[in-house]
N, C-alpha and C positions, 0 to 999 in steps of 0.2 A: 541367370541366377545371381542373387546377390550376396556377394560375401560379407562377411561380419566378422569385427575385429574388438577381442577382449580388451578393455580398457588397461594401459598400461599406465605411465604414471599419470595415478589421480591421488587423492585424500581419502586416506583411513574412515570409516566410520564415524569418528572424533579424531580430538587430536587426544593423542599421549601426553602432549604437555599446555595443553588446554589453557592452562594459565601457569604465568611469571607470574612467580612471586615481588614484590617491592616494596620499600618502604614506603608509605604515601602521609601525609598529613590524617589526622583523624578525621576528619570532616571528608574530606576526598579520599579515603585509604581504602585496598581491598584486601580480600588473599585468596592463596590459591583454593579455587571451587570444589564443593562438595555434591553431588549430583541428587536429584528429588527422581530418584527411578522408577518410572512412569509403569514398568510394573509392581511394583507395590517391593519388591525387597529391596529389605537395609543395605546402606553401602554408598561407597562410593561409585558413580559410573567410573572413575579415572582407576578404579582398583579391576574392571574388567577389563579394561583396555590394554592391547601388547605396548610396550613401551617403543621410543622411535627408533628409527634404524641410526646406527652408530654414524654410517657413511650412508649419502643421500648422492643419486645420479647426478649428472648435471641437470638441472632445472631444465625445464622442454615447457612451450606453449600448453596451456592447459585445453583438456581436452572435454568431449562433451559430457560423458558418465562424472567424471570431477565437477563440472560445473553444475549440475544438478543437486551433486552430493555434500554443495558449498554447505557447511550450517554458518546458519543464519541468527542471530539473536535478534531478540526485541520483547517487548514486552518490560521496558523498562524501569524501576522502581525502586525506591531507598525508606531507610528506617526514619525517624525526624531527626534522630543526632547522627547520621549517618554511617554511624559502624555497620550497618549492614545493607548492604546492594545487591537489589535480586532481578535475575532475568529469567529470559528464557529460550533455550536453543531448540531453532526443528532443523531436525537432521531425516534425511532420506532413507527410508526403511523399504527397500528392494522388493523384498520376498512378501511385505503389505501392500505393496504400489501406493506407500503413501510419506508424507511428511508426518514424522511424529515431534510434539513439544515433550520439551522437560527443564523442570526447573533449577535455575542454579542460585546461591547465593555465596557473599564474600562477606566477611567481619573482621574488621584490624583493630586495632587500642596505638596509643598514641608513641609506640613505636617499631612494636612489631605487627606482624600478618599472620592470623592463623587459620586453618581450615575454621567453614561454618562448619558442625554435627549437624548434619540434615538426612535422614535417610528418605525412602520411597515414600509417597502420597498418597499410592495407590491407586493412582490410576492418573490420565492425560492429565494436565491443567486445560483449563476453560478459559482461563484471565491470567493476569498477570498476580504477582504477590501486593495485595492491599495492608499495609504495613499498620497498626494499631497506634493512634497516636500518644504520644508520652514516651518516657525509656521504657519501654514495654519490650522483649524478644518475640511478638507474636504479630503473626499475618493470616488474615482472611485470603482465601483462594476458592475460586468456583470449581467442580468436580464434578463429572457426572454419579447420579445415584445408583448403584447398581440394580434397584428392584426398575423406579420407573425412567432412567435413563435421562430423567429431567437433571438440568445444572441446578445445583444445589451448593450452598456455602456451608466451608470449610472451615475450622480456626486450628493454626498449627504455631505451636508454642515451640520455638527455637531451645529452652532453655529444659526442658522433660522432652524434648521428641515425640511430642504428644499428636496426633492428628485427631479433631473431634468432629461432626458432621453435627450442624446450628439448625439447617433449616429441612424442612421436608413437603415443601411448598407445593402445592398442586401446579404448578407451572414451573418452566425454566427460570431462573432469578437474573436479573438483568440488572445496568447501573448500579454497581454493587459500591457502598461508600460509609466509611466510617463517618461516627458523631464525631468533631474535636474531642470532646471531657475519652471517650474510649467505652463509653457507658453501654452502647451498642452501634448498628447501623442502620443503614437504610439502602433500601432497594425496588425496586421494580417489576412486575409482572401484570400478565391477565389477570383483569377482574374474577372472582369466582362467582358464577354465574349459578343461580336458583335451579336451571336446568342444564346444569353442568353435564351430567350424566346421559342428556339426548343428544349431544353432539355425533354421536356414528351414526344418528337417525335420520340425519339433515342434510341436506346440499348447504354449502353457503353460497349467497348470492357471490359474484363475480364483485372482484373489486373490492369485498367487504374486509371488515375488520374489527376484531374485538378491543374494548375499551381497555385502559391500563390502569392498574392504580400501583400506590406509593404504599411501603407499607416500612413499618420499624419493629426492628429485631433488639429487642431487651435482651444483654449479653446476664443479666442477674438472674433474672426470671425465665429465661427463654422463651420468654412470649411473644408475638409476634405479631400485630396489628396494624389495619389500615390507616394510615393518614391523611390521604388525598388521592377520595374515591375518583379517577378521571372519569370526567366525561368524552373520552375521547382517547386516543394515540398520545403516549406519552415519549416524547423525543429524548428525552432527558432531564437531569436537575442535577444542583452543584449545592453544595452547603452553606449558610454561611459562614465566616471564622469563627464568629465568636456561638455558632450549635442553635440561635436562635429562630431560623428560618431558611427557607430552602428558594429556589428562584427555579421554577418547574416550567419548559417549555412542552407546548400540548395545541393540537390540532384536531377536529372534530371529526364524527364518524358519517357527517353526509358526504364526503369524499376523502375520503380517506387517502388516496394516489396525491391529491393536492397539498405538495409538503410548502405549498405558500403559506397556508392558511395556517400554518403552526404559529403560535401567538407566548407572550411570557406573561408566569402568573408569579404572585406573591405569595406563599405560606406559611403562619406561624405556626411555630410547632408544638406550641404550647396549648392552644384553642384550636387548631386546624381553618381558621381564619383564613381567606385566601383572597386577594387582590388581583385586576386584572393590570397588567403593565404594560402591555402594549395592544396597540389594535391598528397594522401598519400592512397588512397583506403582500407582507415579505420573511423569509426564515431569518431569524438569529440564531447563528451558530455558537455553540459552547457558552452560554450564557453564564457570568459570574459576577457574585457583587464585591463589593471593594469589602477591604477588609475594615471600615468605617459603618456601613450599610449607607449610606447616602447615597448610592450611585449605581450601576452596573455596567458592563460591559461585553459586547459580541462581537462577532462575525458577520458581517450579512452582504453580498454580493448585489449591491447597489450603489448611489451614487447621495450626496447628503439633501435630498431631496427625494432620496426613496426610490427613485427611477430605477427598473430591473436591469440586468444584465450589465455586470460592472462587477472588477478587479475584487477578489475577497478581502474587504474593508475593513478596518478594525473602528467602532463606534463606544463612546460612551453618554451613557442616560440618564441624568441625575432623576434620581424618585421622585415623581412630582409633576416634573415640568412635561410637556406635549413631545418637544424636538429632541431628537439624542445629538449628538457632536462626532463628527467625522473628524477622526483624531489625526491623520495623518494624510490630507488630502495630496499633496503635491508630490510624493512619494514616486516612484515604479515600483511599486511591492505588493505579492500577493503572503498576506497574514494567514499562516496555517494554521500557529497556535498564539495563545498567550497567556499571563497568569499575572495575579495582582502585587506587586511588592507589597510589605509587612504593613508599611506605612498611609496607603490608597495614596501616595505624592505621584506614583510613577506604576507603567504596564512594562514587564518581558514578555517579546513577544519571538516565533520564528517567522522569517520575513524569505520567500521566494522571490530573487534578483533575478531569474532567466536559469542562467548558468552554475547557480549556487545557490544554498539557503544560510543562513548566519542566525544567528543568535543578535537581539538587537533591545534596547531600554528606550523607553518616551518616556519625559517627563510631563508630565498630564497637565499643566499650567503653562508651559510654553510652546509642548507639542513637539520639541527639540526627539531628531532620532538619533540615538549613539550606535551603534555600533559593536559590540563585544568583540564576536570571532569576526577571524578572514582568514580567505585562504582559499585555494580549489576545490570545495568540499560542498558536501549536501550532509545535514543534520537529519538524519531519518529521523530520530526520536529523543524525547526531551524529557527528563524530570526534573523539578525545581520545589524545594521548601522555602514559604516566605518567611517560617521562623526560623530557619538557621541560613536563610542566603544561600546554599548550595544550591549547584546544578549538576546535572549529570547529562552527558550528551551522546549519542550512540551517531558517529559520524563518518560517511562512507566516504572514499577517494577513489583515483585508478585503479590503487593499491589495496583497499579492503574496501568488502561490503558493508563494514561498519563495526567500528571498534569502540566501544564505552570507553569516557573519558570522564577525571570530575573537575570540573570550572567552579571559581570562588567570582564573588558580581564585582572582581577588578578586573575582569577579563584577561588577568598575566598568568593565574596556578592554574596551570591545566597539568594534571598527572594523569597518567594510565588507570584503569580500572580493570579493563578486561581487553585480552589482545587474542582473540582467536587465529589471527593468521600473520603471527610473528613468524615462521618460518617458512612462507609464499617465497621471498625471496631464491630461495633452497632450494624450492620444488618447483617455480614456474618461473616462466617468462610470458611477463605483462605485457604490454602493449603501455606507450604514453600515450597522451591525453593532452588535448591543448584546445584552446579555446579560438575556434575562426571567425572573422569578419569578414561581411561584404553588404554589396549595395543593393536592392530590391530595383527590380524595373523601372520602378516611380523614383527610387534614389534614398529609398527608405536604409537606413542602419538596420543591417541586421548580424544574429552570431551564431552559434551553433556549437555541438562537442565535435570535436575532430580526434577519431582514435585513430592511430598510425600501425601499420602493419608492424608483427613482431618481426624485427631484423631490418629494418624500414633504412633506403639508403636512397640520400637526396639525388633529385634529380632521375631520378625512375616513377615513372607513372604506373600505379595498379591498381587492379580492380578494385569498383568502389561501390559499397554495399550501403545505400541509402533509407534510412531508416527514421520514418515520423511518427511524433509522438502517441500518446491517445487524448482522451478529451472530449474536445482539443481542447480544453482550459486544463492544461498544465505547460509544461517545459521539461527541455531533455537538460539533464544536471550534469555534472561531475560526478564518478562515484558509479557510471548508469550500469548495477546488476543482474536485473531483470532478465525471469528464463524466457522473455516472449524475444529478447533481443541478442542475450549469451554474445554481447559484443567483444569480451577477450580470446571468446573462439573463433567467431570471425576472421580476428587480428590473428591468431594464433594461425588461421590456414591461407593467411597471405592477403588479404583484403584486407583496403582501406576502408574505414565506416564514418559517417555522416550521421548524426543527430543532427538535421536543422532545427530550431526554435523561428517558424513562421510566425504571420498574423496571424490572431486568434487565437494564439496562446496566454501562456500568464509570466510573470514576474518584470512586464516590460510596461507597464501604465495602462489605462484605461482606453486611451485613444487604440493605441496597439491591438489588446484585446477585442472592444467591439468593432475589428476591422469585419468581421464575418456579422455583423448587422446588417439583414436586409439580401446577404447575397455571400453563402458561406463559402463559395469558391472565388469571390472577389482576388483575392491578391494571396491566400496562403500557396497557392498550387505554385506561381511565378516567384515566390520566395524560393521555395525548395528547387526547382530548375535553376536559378540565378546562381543560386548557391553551389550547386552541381557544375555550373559552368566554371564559375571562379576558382574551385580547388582541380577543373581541368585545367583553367587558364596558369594554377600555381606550378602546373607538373606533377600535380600529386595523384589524380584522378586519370585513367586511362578511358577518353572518349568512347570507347568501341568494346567497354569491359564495363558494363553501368548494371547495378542492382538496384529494387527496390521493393522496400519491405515495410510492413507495421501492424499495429494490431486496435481495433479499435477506430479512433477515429484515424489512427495513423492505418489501419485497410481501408477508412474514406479518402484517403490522400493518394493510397494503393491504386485504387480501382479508378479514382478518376485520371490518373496521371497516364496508367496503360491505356485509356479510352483516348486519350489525350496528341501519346506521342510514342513513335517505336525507337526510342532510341534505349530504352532498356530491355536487355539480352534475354532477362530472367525475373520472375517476381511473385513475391508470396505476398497475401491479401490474408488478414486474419481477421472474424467477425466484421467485414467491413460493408459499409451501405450500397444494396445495389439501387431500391427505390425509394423514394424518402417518404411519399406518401405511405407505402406500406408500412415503412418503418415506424412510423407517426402514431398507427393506430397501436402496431403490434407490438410497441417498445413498451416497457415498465417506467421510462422517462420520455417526459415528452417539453415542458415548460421551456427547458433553456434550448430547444430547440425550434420552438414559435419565433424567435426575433430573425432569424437566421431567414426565415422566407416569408417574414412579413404577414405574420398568421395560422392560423388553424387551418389543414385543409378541405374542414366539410364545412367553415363557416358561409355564409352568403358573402359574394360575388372572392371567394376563396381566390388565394395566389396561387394557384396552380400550375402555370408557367412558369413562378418561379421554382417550383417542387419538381417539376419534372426537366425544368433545363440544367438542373446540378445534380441528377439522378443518374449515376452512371449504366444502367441497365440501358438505356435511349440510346447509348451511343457506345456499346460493345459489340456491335459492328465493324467498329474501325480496330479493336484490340488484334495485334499482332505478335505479342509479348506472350511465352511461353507463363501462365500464372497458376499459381499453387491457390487454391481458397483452402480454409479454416472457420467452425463453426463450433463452441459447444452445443451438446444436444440438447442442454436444458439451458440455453444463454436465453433471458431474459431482457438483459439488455439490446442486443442487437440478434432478434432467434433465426436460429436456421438459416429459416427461407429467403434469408437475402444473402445467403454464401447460396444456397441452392438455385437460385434465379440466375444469377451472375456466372457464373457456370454451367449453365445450361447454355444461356447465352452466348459464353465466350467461345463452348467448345462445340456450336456448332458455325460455330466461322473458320473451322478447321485450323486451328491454331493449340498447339499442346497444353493439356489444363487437367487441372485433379483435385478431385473435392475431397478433403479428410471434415468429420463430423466425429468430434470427439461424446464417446457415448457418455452419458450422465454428466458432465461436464459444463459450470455454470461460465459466465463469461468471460474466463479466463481458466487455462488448464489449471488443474491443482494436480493431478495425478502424474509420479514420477516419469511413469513407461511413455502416458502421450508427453510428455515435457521432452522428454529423449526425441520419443520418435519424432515430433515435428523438428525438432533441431538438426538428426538425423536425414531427415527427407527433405530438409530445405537445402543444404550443405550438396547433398546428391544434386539436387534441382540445379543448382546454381556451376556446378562441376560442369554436370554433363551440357547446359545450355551456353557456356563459356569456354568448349572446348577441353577445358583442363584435363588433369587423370582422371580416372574413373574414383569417384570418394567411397571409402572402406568406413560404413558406420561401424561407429565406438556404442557398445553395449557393456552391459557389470557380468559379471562372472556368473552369476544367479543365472542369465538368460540361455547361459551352454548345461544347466543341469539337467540333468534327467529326472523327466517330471516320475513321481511314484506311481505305480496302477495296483489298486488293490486284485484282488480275486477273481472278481466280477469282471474289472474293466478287462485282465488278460484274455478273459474267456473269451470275449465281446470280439477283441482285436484279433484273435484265434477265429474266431468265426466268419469273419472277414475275409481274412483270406485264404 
């Protein structure tokens, strides 16, 4: 039988003191938060809350029901003069098994800080707060409708506590974005279709998809009409500064799966005039025109010749001309975001180095990259106005999952905004964070996150809990919070943990990335080994105490590495690939995985050799490693049947293995209790296959209550026995 242990100390609900108060400059300034109570009543959440305890234990490693119950903000966003900053916190709601959002905002004047008056919305938010442009107190918010449940927009005036519902749209409302003048907005949905009302009558073909259009919401008239009927999938649109036109990416309905084929159009919005701008059979991401209109600028994960599979790019296109301009060629940087300064002279942009993300300026005539922030940090989320220069940065470390901050474009005023886990210190012991180097087989530079056991004392070697990314085009950061990974619990139960950043990742150049061209177990599997070896060779790592973990393309790194080698004790594989051909057909993505084995596999005279000799299912024969798989039920991405194949497999080589299939559960858990449990049963796994004590899962106090049985059910259990 397994025992279970009430969580002792973990984090409140919220916090009591949610937010410090400060003085901040107006432009950067907050104050203390007033809560948008996602059940509809007025009030502050901070006025439901017990206040904090006078005397705090001594701080103790954080445990796994705490880490769950981290809130998290995001959802970033500010007024245009900045007195008002709104987010949004999901906090873990036990007894729903779910994450709930709710909205917060802060408002200061140019000396003090005072609560916003915000009471409840009534009901979740759907978005973030879309701030009215001008000194206006009002923000557009998506809601759902309570008759048909579809997202619908909101306008809630700061200054009456007004909340009013705009739209009652036959569809969910999507790309939700003010006009500049504030006159109304614009937005996105399904076409409304002549035969609207036969759709329960109908199968739809496989694969298909209904067209999108663009439609404007008159805030005078409330009227609401089409602008730019799609013919096809509409990816998105951005406005431009001066309300004159819209820059609409859109891909057509004879393949809909094909997000190559998405292309950029032009529209006036005055005539509904629309121009084609590109015709390049590659995606541009987050498409924006300068604030000139001369020009635009994207995203596109290619090289300045168009060629696929390359570093996400930052490109700019002057109207007009054939070729766009690869702005930033000689770089290691993958461009997450960016947005236009006031003047179209220069792009901010956030820039992925590997290990860190930063805030960074081009000037567009020299192509010069500056630099803003540094530091051991990852920018989870960014707002920025080109007319007041403000930024706002929500930035994670060892130490927080991510605390808002407001940055002026000298890159020296950075104040506080919002500090959700100012008193961590109080109540946990973190774990540090350092950054390791070593050399690849071939003699390649490579680095990785090095977390250190809490209580860590040189010169003692311990268990080391190896953990690869997903992707694989990304990188493991500083900051790394993630429930698939819960690396300060790890630390917290005496393991060392590893993030390597192998080949095939991002923020290290192009050449870097498409190492997995042609042959995706080329050299990432011998990075992560090399690496394992070297923080043995430091004394940090104990040989004969090796984990390995990941989720994603990090269970592709899982699964090949246990087919590989038994030198790891113990290992959880989560959504990871057992055959690549299956996976080819059955995945919802397929494109960026063609270059990886040099084609399609039902093409003529197909690489199928190469599909099946980096298919770990061929060679789970050799798995000796006790391994845990992991599967959503409804994973799209990577479904099922390749935790189920892989498993069947491993566990008839008589080798210990256990399949969890989280029920409804899309590619990643969202659900508290599996968040726990997998954490929980990894924790055990890894105990028991390492020899250590037996591990006492951490559960919330909710899980020892006595469920209620009404009348019926007594009988029922009466009859029983």
């Amino acid at each position: 039988m397994i025992n279970h242990k009430r969580s002792g100390t973990r984090l409140p609900k919220a916090y009591s003191n949610l937010v410090t108060a400060a003085l901040i400059a107006c432009l950067l300034s907050a104050a203390p938060v007033l809560a948008q109570d996602a059940g509809g009543d007025t009030g502050s959440v901070l006025e439901e809350l017990p206040t904090a305890p006078q005397s705090l234990p001594d701080p103790q490693p954080i445990n796994p029901v705490a880490f769950v119950e981290i809130p998290r903000a995001l959802g970033l966003s500010a007024s245009d003069d900045g007195r008002f900053v709104s987010y949004l916190v999901a906090t873990t709601d036990w007894e729903e098994n779910e994450r709930r959002d709710r909205l917060y905002v802060r408002q200061c004047n140019t000396s003090t800080c005072v609560d916003a008056p915000t009471p409840g919305i009534g009901g979740e938010p759907k978005s973030e707060a879309i701030w009215r442009p001008g000194e206006v107190n009002e923000f557009l918010i998506l809601l759902d409708d309570k008759k048909t449940k579809n997202q619908q927009v909101n306008l809630y005036d700061m200054t009456s506590s007004e909340l009013r519902q705009l739209t009652r749209h036959h569809d969910d409302v999507e790309d939700l974005e003010w006009l500049p003048d504030g006159s109304g907005f614009l937005f996105s949905s399904d076409t409304l279709q002549d035969n609207e009302l036969s759709r329960k009558w109908r199968i739809e073909a496989f694969g298909s998809s209904a067209s999108d259009t663009i439609y404007r919401h008159d805030l005078a008239s409330g009227e609401t009409d089409p602008i730019f009927p799609g013919a096809g999938v509409i990816e998105g649109f951005s406005i431009a500064a001066d309300g004159a036109s819209i820059i609409v990416r859109q891909r057509g309905l004879e393949n809909p799966e094909d997000r190559n084929a998405a292309e950029l159009w032009l529209v006036d919005l005055a005539d509904g005039k629309s121009e084609r701008l590109t015709n390049n059979r590659y995606r541009e991401i987050a498409p924006q025109l300068s604030p000139d209109n001369t020009r635009f600028a994207y995203i596109a994960t290619v090289n300045e010749d168009g060629e696929a599979y390359y570093e996400d790019n930052l490109f700019v296109h002057i109207i007009g001309e054939d070729k766009p301009r690869l702005l930033i060629p000689d770089e290691p940087l993958e461009v997450l975001e960016f947005r236009w300064d006031a003047s179209s002279e220069g792009l901010w942009l956030l820039g992925n180095s590997g290990l860190r993300t930063q805030l960074y300026f081009v000037t567009l005539e020299t192509g010069k990259l500056r630099a803003v922030t540094e530091g051991d940090h990852a920018i989870r989320d960014w707002h920025f106005d080109s007319r007041t220069s403000g930024h706002f940065l929500q930035i994670a470390s060892a130490t927080s999952p991510g605390d808002i901050v407001g940055l002026k474009d000298d890159g020296e005023t950075m104040q506080p905004i919002v500090d959700l886990y100012a008193d961590w210190s109080e109540r946990f012991r973190l774990p540090d964070q350092e950054a390791f180097a070593w050399r690849g087989e071939d003699g390649q530079a490579l680095e990785g996150l090095l977390v250190y056991p809490v209580g860590y004392k040189q010169g003692e070697a311990y268990p080391l809990v190896t953990i690869t990314h997903g992707g694989p085009r990304s990188s493991a950061q500083f900051g790394s919070w993630s429930t698939s990974r819960y690396v300060s619990v790890l630390a917290g139960q005496g393991y060392a943990v590893f993030l390597p950043n192998h080949r095939g990742g991002t923020g290290y150049g192009d050449a870097f990335m498409r190492d997995m061209v042609g042959n995706y177990f080329r050299n990432a599997h011998k990075d992560v080994l090399t690496g394992i070896d070297a923080l043995i060779a430091a004394g940090i790592a104990d040989p004969d105490k090796l984990i390995k973990m990941g989720w994603s393309a990090g269970g592709h790194m899982t699964n090949k590495l246990v087919t590989l080698t038994p030198r790891f004790r113990a290992a959880s594989s989560g959504a990871g690939v057992a055959d690549w051909v299956s996976l080819y057909g059955e995945s919802d993505r397929r494109a960026g995985r063609t270059p990886w084995f040099g084609g399609t596999p039902w093409e003529r005279d197909a690489p199928i050799r190469s599909y099946r000799s980096q298919s770990p299912i061929f060679d789970a024969w050799r798995v000796t490693t006790p391994t845990l798989f992991w599967n959503g039920g409804n994973d799209r991405r990577v479904p099922p049947t390749q935790a189920i194949m892989i498993h069947r497999a491993v566990r008839d080589t008589g080798t210990p293995t256990a399949l969890y299939l989280g029920r409804n559960e899309p590619h990643n858990f969202r659900r508290p209790s599996n968040i726990l449990f997998k954490i929980n049963r990894e924790l055990a796994w890894y105990a028991e296959h390492l020899g250590r004590d037996e591990y006492v899962p951490d559960l919330p106090d909710i899980a020892f209550a006595q469920p209620e049985m009404d009348e019926e059910s007594e009988t029922e259990e009466a009859a029983d026995q």
